[in-house]
C-alpha positions as CSV (number, residue, x, y, z in Angstrom):
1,X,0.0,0.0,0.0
2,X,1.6,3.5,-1.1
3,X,1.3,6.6,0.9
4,X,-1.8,8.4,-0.4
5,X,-3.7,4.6,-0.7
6,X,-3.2,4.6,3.4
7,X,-3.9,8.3,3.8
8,X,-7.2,7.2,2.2
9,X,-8.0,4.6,4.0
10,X,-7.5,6.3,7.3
11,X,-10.3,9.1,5.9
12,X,-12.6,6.4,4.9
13,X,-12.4,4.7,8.5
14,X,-12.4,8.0,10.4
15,X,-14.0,10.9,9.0
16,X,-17.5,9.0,9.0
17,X,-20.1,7.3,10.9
18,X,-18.1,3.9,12.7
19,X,-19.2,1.1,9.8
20,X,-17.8,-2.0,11.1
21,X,-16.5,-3.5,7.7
22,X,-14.8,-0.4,7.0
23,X,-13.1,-0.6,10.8
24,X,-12.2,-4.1,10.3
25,X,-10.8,-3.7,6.7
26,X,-8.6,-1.1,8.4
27,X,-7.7,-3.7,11.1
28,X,-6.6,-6.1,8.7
29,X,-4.5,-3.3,7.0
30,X,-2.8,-2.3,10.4
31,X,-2.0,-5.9,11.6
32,X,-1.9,-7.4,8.2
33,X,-3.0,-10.5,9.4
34,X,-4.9,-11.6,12.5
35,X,-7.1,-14.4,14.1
36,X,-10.4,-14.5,13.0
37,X,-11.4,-17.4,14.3
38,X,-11.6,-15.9,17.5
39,X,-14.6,-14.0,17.3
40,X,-17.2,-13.7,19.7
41,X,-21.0,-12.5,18.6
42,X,-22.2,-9.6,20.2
43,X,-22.4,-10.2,24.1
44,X,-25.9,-8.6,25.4
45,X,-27.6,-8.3,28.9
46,X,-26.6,-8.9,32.5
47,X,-25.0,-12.2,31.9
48,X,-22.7,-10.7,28.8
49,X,-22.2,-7.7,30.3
50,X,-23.0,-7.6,33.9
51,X,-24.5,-5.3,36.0
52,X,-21.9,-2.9,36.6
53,X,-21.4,-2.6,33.4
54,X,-25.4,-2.0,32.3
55,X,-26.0,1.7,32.5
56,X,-22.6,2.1,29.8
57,X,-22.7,-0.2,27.2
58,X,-25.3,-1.9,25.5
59,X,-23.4,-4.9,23.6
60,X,-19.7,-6.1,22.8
61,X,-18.1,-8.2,20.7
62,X,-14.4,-9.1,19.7
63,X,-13.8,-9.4,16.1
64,X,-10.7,-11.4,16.0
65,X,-7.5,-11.7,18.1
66,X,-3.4,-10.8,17.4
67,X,-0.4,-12.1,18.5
68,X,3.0,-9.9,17.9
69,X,6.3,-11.1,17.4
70,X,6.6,-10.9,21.2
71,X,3.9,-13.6,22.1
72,X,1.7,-10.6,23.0
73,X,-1.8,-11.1,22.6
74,X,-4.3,-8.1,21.4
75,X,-7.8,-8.7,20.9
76,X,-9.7,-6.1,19.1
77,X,-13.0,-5.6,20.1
78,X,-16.2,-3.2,19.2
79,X,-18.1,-1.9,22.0
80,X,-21.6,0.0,21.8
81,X,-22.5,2.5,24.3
82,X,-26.0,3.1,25.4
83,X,-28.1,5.7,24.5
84,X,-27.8,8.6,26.3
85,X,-23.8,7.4,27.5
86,X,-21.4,10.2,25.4
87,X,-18.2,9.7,24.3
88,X,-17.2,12.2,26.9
89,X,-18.8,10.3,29.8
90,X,-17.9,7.6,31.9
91,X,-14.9,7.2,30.5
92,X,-13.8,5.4,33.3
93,X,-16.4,3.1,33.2
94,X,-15.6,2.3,29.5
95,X,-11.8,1.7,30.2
96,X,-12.9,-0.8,33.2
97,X,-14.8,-2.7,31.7
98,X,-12.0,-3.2,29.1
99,X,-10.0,-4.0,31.9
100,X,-12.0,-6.6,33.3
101,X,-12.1,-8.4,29.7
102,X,-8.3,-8.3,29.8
103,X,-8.1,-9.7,33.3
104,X,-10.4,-12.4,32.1
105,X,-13.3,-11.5,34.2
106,X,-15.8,-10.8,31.6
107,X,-16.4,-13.3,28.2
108,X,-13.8,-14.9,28.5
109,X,-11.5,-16.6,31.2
110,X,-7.8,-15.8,29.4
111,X,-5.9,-12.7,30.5
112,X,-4.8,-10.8,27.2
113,X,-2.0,-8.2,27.4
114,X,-4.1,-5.2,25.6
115,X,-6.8,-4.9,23.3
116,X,-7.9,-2.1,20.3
117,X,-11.3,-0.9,21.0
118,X,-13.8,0.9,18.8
119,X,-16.3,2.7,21.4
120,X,-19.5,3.4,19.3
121,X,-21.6,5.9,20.4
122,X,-25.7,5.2,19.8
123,X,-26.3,7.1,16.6
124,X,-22.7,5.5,15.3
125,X,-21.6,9.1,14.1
126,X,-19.5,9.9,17.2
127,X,-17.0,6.9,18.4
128,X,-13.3,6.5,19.8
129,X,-10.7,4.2,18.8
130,X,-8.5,3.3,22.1
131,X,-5.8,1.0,23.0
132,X,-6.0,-0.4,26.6
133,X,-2.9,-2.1,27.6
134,X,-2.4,-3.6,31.1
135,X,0.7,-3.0,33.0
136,X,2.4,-4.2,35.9
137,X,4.5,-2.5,38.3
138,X,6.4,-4.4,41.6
139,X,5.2,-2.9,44.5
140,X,6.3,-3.5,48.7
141,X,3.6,-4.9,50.9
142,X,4.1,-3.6,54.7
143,X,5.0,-7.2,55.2
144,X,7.9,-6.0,53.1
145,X,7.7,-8.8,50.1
146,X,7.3,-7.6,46.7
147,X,4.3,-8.5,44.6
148,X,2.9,-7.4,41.2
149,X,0.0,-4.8,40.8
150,X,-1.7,-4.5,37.5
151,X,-2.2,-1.1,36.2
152,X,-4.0,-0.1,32.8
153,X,-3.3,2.9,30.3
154,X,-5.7,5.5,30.9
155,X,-8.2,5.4,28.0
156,X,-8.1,9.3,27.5
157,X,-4.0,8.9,26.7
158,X,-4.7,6.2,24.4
159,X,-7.8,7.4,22.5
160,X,-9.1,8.9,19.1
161,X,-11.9,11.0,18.9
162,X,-13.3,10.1,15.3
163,X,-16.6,10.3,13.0
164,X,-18.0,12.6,10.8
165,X,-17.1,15.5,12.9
166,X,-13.3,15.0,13.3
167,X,-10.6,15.8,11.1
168,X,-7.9,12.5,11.0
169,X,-4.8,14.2,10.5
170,X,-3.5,13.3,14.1
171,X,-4.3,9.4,13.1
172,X,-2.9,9.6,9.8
173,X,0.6,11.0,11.0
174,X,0.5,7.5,13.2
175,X,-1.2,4.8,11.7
176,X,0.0,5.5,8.2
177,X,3.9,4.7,8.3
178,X,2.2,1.2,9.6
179,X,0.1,0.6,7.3
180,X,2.2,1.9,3.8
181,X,4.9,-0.8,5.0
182,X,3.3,-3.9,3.9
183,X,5.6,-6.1,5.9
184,X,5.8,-4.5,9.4
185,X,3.3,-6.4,11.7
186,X,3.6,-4.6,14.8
187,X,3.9,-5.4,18.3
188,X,2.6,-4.2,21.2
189,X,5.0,-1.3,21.8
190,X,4.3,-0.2,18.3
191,X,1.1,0.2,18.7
192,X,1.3,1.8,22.3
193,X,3.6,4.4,20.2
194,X,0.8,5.3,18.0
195,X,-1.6,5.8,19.9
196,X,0.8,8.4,22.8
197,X,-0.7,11.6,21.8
198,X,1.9,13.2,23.7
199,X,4.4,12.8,20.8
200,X,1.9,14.6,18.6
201,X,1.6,17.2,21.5
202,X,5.4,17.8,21.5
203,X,5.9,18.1,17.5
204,X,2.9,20.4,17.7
205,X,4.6,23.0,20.4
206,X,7.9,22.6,18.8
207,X,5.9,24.2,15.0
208,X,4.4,26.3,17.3
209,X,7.8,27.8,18.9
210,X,8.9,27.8,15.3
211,X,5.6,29.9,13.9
212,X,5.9,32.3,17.0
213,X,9.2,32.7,16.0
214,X,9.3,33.4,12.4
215,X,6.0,35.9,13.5
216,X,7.4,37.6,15.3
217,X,10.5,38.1,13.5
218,X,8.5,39.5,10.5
219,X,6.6,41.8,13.1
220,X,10.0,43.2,13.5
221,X,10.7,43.8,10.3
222,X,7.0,45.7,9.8
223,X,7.8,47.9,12.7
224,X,10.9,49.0,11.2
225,X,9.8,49.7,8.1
226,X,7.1,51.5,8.7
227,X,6.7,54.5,10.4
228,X,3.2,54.7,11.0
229,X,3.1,51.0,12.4
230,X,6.2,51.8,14.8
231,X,4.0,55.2,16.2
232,X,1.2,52.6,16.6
233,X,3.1,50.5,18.7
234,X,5.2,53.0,20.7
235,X,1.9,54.9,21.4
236,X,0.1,51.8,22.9
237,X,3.2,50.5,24.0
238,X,2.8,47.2,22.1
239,X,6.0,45.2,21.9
240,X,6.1,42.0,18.9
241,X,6.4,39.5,21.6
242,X,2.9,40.2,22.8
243,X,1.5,41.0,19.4
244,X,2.2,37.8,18.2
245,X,1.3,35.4,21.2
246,X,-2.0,37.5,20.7
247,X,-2.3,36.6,17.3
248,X,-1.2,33.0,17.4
249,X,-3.3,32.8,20.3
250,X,-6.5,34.2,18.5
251,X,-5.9,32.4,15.1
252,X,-5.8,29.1,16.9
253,X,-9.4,29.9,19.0
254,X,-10.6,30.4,15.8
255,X,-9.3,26.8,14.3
256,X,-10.9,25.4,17.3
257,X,-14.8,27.3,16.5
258,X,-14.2,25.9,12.9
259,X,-13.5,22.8,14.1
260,X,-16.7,22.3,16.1
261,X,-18.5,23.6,13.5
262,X,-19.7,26.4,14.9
263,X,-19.4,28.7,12.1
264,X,-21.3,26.7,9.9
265,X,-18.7,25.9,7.4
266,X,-16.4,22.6,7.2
């Protein structure tokens, strides 16, 4: 698969309403292969679910399992919220229950190491694509012996917000070296490195610093140039620094009212 053929697919799977063919094509892509034979039909009520769960989600089901280079097994699994239950609540209710189906507490009795997650939101326009991994850290009893304490990745680190109202250009700068390389299966840590928005976070300050920069090194150049613009800003005592901060800081605002669609235009 060629750059712009994985850009594409990325859009298809994204920037729409979750459409579970389309997800699992894009699994298939990602992992290039993976076990199919270990689906499980969508798990329903008390008994598939169970009651703590109940007021969340509405049904599950695992479309098919992975196992990396490393022995590491990844199930990937589609999850449908209940009406009413956004994307942006109980969060911590949707990254439990994850949990307790890696800790073999729910469907199945295996422990898995992590497991890719489409959350689908009723109306299947708004849904999130997480990676919930479970960890383990040693940790000293008072007793003084040393046992292991499972952790799991906070769903918000590991998350994409996706459907028709989200832009993909954060999941296309990660899944896309993936999926162009047609012989890279990845493993566990790859994955975990594609989904740590902090990386994206850092590359986006450090263009920032570089914008601000460049800014307000052509402010400089305005203000020395021109005579009426230097008066301006001696007058009101406005020094480049602040000027562009301000303006940085508004056009971004902006971006954000666009994005949201607030000013009725894509």
């Amino acid at each position: 698969m060629d750059r712009e053929q994985a850009k594409e697919l990325v859009v298809k799977t994204f920037e729409g309403p979750f459409n579970e063919n389309k997800f699992i094509n894009f699994i298939s892509n990602l992992l290039k292969r993976y076990d199919r034979e270990k689906v499980l039909k969508p798990r329903i009520g008390i008994q598939g679910i169970t009651e703590r769960f109940l007021d969340f989600i509405s049904s599950w089901e695992r479309i098919g399992r992975y196992e990396d280079a490393d022995k590491k097994i990844i199930d990937i699994l589609i999850v449908k919220l209940k009406r009413g239950t956004s994307l942006y609540r109980a969060r911590l209710a949707q990254r439990n229950f994850v949990a307790s189906y890696l800790q073999g507490k729910l469907g199945t009795t295996s422990e898995k190491d992590a497991a890719l997650v489409a959350f689908v939101d009723s109306d299947e326009n708004d849904w999130r694509f997480s990676f919930v991994k479970m960890e383990y850290r040693f940790e000293k009893t008072p007793s003084g012996k040393v046992k292991v304490k499972e952790e799991f990745t906070p769903a918000k680190r590991w998350s994409f917000l996706v459907g028709p109202y989200e832009k993909s250009h954060t999941a296309q700068s990660r899944f896309v070296p993936i999926l162009e390389d047609d012989n890279w299966r990845p493993n566990l840590s790859d994955l975990e490195r594609a989904f740590d928005v902090e990386v994206v976070t850092k590359e986006f300050f450090e263009e920032y610093r570089t914008l601000f920069i460049s800014t307000k090194l052509e402010l400089d150049k305005i203000v020395i140039n021109n005579k009426k613009v230097k008066e301006e800003f001696e007058t009101k005592r406005i020094n480049t620094v602040d000027f562009a901060k301000k303006l940085l800081g508004q056009i971004v605002f902006l971006y954000f009212l666009q994005k949201k669609g607030w000013f009725g235009v894509p």
